[in-house]
VOZA-67903 format. One line per 4 residues: number of its first residue (from 0); their letters; for each residue y, z, x of N, C-alpha, C. Coordinates in Angstrom, 2 decimals, always signed. Each point is the difference from the previous one (the first is absolute). Layout:
N
NUM = a = Y,Z,X,Y,Z,X,Y,Z,X; ...
This chain:
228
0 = xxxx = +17.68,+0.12,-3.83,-0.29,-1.39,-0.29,+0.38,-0.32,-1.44; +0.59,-0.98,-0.40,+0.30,-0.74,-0.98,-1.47,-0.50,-0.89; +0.36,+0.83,-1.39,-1.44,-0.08,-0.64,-0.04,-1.81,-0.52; +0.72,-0.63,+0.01,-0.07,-1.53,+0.05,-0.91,-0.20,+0.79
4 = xxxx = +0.44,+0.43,+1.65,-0.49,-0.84,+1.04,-1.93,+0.96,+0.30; +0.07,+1.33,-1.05,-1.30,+0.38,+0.08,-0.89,-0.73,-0.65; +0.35,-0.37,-1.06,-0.25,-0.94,-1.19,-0.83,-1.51,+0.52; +1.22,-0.43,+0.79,-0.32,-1.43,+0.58,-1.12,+0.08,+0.96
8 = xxxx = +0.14,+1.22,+0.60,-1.23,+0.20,+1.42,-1.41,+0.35,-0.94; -0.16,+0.74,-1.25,-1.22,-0.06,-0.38,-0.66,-1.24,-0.85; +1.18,-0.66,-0.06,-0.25,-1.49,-0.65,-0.52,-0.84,+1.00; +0.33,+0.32,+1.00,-0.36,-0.94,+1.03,-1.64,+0.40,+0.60
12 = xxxx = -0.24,+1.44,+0.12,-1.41,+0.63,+0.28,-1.17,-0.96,-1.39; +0.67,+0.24,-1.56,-0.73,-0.53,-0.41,-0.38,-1.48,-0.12; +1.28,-0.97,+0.57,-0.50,-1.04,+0.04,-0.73,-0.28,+0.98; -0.34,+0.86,+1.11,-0.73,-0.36,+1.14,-1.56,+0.92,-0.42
16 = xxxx = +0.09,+0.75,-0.80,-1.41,+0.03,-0.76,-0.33,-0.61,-0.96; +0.25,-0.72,-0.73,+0.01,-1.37,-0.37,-0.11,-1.23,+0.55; -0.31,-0.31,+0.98,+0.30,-1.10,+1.18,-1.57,+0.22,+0.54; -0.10,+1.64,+0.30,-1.49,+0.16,+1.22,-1.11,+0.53,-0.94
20 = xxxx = +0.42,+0.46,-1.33,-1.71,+0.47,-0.93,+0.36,+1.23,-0.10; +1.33,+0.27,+0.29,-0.40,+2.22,+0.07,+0.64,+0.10,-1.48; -0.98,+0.16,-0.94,+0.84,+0.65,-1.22,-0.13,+1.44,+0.02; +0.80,+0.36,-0.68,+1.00,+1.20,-0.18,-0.02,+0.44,-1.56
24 = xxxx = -0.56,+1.78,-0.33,-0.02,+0.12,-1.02,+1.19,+0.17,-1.10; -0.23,-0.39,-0.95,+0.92,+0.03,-1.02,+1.42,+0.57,-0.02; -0.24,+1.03,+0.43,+1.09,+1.15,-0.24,+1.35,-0.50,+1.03; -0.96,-1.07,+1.21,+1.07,+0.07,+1.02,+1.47,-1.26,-0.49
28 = xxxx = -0.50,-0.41,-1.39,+1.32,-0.48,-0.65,+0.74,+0.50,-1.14; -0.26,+1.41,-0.21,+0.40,+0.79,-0.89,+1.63,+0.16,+0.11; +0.82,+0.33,-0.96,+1.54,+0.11,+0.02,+0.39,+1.51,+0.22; +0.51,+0.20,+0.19,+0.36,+1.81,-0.17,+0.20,+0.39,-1.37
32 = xxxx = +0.32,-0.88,-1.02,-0.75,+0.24,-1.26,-1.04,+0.15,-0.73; -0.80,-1.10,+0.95,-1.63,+0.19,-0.28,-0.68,+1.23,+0.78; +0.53,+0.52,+1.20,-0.60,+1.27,+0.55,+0.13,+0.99,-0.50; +1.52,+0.24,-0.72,+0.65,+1.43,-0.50,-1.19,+0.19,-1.46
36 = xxxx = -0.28,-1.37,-0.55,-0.82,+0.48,-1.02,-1.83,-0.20,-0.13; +0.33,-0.31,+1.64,-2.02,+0.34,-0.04,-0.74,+1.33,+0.08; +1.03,+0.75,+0.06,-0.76,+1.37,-0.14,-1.42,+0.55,+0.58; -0.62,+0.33,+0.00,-1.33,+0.28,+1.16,+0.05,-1.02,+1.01
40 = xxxx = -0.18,-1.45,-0.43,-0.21,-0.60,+1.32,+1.14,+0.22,+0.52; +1.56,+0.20,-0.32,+0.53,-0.40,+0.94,+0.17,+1.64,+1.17; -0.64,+1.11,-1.19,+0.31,+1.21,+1.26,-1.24,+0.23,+0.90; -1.11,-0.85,-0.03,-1.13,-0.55,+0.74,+0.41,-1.12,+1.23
44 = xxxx = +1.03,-0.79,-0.31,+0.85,-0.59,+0.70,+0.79,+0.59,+1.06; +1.01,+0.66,-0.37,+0.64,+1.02,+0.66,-0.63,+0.34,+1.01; -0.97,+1.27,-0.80,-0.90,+1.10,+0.79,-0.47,-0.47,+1.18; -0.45,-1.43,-0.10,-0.54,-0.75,+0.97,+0.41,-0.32,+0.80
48 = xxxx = +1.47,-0.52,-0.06,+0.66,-0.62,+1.30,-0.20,-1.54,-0.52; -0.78,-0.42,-1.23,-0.08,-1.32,+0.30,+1.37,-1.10,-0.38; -0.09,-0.91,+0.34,+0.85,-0.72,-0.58,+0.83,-0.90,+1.28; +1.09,-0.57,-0.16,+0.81,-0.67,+0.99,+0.73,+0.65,+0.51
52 = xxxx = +0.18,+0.00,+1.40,+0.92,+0.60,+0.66,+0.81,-0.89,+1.05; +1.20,-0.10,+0.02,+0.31,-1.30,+0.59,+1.32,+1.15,+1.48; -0.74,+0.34,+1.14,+0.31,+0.59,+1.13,+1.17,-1.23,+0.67; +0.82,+1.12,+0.38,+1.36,-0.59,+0.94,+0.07,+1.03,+1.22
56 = xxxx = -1.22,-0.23,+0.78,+0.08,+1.06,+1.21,+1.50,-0.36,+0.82; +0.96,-0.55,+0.32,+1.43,+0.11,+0.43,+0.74,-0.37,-1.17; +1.16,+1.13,-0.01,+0.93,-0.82,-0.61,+0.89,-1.23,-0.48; -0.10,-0.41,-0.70,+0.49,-1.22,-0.47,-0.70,-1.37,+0.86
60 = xxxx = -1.21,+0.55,+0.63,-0.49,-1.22,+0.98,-1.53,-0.41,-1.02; +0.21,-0.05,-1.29,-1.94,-0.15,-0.33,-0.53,-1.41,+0.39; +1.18,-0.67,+0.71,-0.96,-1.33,+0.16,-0.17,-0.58,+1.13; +0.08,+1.50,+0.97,-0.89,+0.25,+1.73,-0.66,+0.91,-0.60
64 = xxxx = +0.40,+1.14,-0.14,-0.95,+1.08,-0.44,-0.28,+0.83,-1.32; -0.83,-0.97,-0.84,-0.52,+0.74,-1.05,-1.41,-0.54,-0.58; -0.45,+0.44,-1.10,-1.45,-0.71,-0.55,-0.21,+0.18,-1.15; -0.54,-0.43,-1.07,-0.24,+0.12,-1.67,-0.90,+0.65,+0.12
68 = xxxx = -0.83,+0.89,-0.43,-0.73,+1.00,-0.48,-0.68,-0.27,-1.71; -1.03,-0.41,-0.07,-0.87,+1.05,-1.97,-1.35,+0.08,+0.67; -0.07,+1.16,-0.52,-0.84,+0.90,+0.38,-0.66,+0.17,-1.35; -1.15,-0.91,-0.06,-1.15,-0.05,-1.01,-0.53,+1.19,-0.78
72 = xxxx = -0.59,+0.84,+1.56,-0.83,+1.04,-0.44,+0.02,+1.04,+0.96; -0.04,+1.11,-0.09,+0.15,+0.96,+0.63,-0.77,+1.84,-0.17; -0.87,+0.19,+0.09,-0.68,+0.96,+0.24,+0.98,+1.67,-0.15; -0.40,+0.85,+0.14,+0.60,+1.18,+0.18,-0.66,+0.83,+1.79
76 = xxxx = +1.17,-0.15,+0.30,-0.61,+0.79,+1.58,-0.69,+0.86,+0.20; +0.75,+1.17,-0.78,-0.18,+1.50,-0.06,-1.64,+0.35,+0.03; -0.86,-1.13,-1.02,-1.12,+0.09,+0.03,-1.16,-0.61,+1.24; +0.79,-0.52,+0.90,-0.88,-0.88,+1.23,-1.09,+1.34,+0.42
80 = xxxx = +0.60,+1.13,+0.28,-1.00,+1.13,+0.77,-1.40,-0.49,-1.15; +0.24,+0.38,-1.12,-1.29,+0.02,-0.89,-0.88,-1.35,+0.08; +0.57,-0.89,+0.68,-1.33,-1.35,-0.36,-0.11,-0.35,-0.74; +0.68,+0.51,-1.63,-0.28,-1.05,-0.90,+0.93,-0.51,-0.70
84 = xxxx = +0.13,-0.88,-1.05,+0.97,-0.39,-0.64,+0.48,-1.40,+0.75; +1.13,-0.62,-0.85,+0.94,-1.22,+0.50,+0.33,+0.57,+1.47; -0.19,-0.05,+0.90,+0.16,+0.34,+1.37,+1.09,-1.63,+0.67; +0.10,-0.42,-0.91,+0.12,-1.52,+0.78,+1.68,-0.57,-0.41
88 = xxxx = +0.54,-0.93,+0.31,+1.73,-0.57,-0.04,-0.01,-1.33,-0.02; +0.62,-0.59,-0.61,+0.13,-1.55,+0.57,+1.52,-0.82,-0.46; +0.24,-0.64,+0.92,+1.62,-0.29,-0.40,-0.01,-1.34,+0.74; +0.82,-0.84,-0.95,+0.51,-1.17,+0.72,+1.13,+0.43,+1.12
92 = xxxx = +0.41,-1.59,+1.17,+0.92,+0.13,+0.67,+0.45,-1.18,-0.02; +1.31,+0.04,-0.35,+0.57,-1.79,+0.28,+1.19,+0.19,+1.13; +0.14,-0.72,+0.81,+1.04,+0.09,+1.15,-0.02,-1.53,+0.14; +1.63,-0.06,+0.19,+0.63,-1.43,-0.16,-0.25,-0.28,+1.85
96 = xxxx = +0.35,-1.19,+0.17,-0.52,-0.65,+1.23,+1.49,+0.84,+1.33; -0.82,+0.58,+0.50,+1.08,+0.55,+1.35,+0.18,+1.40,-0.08; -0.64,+0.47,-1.73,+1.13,+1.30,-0.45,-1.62,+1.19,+0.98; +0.40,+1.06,+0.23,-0.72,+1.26,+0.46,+0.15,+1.01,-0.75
100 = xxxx = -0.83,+0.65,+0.27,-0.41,+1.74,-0.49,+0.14,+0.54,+1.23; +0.47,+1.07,+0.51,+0.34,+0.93,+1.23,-1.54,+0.72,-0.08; -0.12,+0.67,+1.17,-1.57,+0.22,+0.43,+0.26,+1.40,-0.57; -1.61,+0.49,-0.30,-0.13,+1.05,-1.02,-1.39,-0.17,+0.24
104 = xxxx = -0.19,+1.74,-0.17,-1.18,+0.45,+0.02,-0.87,+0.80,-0.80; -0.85,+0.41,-0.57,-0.52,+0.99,-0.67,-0.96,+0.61,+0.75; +0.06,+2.05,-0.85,-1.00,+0.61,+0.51,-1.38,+0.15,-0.33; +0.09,-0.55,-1.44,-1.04,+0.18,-0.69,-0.83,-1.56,-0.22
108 = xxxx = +1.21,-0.71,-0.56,-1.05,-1.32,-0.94,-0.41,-1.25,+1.43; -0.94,-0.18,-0.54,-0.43,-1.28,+0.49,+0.15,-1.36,-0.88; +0.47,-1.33,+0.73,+0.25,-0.81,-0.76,-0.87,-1.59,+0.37; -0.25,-0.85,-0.69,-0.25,-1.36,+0.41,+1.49,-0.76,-0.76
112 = xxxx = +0.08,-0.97,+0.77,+1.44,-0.61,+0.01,-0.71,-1.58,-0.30; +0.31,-1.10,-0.79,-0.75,-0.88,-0.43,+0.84,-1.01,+0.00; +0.24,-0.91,+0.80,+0.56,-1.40,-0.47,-0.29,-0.56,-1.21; +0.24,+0.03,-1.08,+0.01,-0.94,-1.06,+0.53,-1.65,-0.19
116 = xxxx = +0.77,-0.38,+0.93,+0.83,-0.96,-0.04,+1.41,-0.42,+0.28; +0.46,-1.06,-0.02,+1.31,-0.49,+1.03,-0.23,-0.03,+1.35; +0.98,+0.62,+0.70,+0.05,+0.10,+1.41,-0.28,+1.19,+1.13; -0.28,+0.07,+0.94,-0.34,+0.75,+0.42,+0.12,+1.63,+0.26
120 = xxxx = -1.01,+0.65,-0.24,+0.60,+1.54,-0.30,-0.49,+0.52,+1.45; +1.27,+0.94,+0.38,-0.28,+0.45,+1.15,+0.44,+1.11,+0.22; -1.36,+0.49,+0.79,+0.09,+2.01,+0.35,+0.22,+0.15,+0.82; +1.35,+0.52,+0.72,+0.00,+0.80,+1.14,-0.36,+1.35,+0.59
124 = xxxx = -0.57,+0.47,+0.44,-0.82,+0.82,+0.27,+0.36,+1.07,+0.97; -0.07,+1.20,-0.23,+0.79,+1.33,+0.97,-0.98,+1.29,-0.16; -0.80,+0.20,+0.88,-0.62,+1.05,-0.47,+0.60,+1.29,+0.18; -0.41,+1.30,-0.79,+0.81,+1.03,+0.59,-0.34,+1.69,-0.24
128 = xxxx = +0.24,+0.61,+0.54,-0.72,+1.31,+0.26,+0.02,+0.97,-1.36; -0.27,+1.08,-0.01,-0.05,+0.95,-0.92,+1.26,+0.11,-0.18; +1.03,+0.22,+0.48,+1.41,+0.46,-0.01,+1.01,-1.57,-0.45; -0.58,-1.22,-0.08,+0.50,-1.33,+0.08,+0.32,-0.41,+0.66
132 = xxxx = +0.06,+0.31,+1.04,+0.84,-0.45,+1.66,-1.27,-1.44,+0.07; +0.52,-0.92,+0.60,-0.55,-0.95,+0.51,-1.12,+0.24,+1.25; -1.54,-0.45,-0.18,-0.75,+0.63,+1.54,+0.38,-1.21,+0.55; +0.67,-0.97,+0.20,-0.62,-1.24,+0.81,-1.46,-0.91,+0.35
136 = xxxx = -1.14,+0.52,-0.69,-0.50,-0.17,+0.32,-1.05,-1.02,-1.29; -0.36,-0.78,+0.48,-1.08,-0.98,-0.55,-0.03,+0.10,-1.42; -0.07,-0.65,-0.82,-0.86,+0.70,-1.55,-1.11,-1.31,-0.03; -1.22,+0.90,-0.65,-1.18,-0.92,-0.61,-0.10,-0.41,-1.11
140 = xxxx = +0.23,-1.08,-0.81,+0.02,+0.35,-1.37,-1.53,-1.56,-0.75; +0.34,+0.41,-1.05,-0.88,-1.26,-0.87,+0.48,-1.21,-0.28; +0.46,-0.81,+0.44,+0.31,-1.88,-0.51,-1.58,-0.10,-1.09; +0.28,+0.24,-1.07,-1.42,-0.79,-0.50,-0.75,+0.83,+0.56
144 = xxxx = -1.46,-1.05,+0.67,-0.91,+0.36,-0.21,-0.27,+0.46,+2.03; +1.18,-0.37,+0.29,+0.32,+0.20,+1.93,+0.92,+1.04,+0.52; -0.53,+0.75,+0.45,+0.72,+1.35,+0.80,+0.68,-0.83,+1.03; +1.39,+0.33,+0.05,+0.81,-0.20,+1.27,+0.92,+0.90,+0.57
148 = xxxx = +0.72,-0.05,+1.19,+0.44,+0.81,+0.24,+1.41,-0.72,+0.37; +1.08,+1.11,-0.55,+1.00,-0.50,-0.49,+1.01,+0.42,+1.20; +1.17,-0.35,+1.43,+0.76,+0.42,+0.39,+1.02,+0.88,-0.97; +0.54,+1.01,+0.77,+1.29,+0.96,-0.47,+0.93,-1.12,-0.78
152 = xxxx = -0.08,-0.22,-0.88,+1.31,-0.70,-0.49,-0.50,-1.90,-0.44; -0.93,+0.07,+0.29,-0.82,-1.12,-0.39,-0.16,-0.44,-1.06; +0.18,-1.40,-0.29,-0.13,-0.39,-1.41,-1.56,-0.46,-0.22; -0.22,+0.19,-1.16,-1.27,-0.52,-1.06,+0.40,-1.39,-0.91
156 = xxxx = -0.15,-0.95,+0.16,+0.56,-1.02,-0.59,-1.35,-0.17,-1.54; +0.59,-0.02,-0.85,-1.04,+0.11,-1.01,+0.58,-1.81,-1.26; -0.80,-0.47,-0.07,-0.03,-1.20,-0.44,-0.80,+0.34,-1.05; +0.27,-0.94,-1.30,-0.31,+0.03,-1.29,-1.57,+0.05,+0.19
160 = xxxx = -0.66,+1.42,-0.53,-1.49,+0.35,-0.53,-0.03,+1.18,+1.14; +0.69,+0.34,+1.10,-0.34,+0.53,+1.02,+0.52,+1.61,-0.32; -0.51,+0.52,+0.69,+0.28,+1.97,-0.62,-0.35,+0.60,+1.27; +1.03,+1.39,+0.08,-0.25,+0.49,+0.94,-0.38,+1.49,-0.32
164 = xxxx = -0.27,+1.11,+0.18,-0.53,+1.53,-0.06,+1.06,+0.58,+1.22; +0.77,+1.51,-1.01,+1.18,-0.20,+0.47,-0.81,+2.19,-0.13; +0.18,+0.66,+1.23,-0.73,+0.96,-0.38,+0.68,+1.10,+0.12; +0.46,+1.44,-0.34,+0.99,+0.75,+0.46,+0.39,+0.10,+1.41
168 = xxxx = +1.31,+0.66,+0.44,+0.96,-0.36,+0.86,-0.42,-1.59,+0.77; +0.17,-0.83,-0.41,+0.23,-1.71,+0.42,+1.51,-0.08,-0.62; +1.00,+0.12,+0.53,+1.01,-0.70,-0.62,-0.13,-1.45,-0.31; +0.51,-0.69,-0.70,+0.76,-1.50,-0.41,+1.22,-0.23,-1.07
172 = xxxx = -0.10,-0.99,+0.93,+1.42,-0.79,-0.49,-0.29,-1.57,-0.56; +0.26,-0.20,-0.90,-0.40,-1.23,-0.45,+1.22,-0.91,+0.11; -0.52,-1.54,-0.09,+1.04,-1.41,-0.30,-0.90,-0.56,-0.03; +0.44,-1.08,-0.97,-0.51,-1.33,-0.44,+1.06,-1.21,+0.89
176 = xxxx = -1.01,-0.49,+0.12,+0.45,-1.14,+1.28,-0.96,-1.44,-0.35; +0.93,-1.15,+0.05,-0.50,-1.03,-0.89,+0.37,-0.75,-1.23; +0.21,+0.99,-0.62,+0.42,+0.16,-1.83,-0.28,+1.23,-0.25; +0.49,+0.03,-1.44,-0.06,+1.19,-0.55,-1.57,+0.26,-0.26
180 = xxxx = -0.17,+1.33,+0.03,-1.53,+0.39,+0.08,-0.60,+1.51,-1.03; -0.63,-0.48,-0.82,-0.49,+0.89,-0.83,-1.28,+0.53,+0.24; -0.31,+1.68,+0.38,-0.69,+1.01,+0.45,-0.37,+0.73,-0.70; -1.47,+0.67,+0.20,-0.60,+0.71,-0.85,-0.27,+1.28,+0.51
184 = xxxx = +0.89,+1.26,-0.28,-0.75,+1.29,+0.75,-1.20,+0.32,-0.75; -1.19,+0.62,+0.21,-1.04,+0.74,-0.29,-0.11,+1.08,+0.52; +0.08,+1.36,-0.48,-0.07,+1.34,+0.94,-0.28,+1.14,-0.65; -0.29,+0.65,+0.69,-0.16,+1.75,-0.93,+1.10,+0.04,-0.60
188 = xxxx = +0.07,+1.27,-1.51,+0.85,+0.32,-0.91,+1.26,+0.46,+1.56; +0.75,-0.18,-0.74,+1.43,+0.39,+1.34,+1.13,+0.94,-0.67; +0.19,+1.04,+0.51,+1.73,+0.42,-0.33,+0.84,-0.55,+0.78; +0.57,-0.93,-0.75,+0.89,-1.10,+0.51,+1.09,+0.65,+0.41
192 = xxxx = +0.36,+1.83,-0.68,+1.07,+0.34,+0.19,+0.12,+0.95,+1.24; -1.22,+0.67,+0.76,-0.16,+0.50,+1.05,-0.80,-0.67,+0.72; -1.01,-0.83,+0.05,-0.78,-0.85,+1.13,+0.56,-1.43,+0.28; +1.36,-0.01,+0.32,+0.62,-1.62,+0.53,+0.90,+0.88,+0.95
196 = xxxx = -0.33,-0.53,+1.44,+0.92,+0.63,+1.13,+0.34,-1.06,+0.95; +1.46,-0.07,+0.08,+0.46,-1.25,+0.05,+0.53,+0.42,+1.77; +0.42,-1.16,+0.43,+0.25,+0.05,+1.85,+1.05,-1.04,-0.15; +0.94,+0.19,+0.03,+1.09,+1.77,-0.06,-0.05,+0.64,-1.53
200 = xxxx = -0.15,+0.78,-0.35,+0.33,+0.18,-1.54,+0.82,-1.03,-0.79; -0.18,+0.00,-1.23,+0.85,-0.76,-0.15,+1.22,+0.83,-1.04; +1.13,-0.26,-0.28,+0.87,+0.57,-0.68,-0.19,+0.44,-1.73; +0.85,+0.33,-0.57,-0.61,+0.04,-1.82,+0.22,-1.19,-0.22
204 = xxxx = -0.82,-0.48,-1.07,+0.46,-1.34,-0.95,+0.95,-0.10,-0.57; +1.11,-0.97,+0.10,+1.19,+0.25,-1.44,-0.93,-0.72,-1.02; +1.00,+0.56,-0.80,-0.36,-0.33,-1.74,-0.25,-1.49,-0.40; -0.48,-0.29,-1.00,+0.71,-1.44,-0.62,+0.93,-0.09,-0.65
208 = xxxx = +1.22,-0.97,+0.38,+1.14,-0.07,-0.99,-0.07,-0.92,-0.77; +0.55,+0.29,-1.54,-0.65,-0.46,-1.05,+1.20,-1.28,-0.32; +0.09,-1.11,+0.72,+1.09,-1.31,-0.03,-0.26,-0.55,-1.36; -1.97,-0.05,-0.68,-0.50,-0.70,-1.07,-0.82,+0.72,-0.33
212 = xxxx = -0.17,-0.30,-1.73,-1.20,+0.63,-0.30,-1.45,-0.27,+0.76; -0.66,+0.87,+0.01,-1.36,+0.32,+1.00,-1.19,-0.80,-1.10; -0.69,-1.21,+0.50,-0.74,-0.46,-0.74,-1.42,+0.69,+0.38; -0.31,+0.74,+1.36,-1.19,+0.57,+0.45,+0.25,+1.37,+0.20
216 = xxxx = -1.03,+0.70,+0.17,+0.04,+1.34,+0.18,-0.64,-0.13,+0.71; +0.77,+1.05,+1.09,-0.31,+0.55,+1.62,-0.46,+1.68,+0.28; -0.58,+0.36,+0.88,-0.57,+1.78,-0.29,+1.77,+0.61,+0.11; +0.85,-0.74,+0.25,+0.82,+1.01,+0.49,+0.84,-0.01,-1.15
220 = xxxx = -0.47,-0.43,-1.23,+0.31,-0.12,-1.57,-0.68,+1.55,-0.75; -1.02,-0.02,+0.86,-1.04,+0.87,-1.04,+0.77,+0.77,-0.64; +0.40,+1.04,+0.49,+0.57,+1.49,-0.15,+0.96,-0.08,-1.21; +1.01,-1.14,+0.10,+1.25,-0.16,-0.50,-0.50,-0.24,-1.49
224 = xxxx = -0.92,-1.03,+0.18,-0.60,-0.97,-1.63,-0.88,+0.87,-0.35; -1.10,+1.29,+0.35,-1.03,+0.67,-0.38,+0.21,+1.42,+0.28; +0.39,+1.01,-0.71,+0.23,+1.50,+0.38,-1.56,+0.71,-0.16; -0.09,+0.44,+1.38,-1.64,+0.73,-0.47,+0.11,+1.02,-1.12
């Protein structure tokens, strides 16, 4: 992806948190000049995973299939067995009106998924076995404050204030339908880099190509701008 057109897509996440009340901490308008020289916070940053991440699940298609990503806050996994500590994650989601996320599952985290605003956010729903294979069969989940039960492949239509409880192996697939729609995950600390299992896998990410200078920093900056 063209770091212009990454540029323009997190410009666009923040004007739509600007629009619905979701502010966003400081850092998430920092330059890659201002990160290279924040020093602790920014390898607290890193370490974390937090920050913007702007996903192009198909090639050259991010505007059927992709989603903006910052990821506020984020916990350390490793420690969930023990019970204590930041145990917890939370990340915005902005998805433009039509665009999807391919269905994906985790083994570990549990999530609530939160309409914040715009248009309609919607979960499709796949439940699936120990091995990921699809069972066909029913899932129960939380709308709020109402247990329902969801068909194989069934959507959750979630409208601004509405949240759903998303619990290991439940696949989903998200789209915003309506307008563009800005989402709130809430979930256990996550290794984003082994607990996301996608149906079909999905391929490696290409890079960003650098057309303009980069006015935001993205995680997939970290490494390059911060040497541990």
């Amino acid at each position: 992806m063209l770091r212009s057109h990454v540029d323009r897509h997190i410009e666009a996440m923040r004007a739509a948190c600007a629009r619905h009340g979701v502010a966003l901490p400081g850092f998430a308008d920092w330059t890659p000049a201002q990160f290279a020289a924040a020093g602790p916070g920014a390898t607290r940053i890193r370490d974390g995973g937090l920050g913007w991440n702007v996903a192009e699940f198909a090639p050259g298609e991010f505007e059927r299939a992709g989603l903006v990503i910052f990821t506020t806050r984020m916990g350390d996994h490793a420690k969930l067995s023990s019970g204590r500590g930041r145990l917890y994650g939370e990340k915005a989601l902005f998805a433009r009106d039509r665009q999807t996320t391919p269905h994906h599952y985790h083994r570990v985290k549990t999530e609530d998924v939160i309409n914040r605003g715009g248009g309609r956010f919607v979960v499709e729903i796949v439940g699936v076995d120990r091995a990921g294979e699809p069972t066909g069969e029913p899932v129960r989940l939380f709308k709020d404050e109402r247990e329902i039960e969801v068909a194989p492949r069934g959507r959750v239509v979630l409208d601004p204030g509405e949240s759903l409880v998303l619990e290991p192996y439940v696949a989903h697939g998200f789209r915003a339908e309506g307008g563009d729609a800005l989402a709130v995950e809430i979930s256990l600390a996550n290794d984003d880099a082994n607990d996301n299992y996608f149906l079909p896998p999905l391929g490696p990410q290409a890079g960003i190509v650098e057309d303009a200078p980069a006015r935001f920093v993205t995680v997939a900056d970290y490494f390059r701008l911060l040497a541990r």
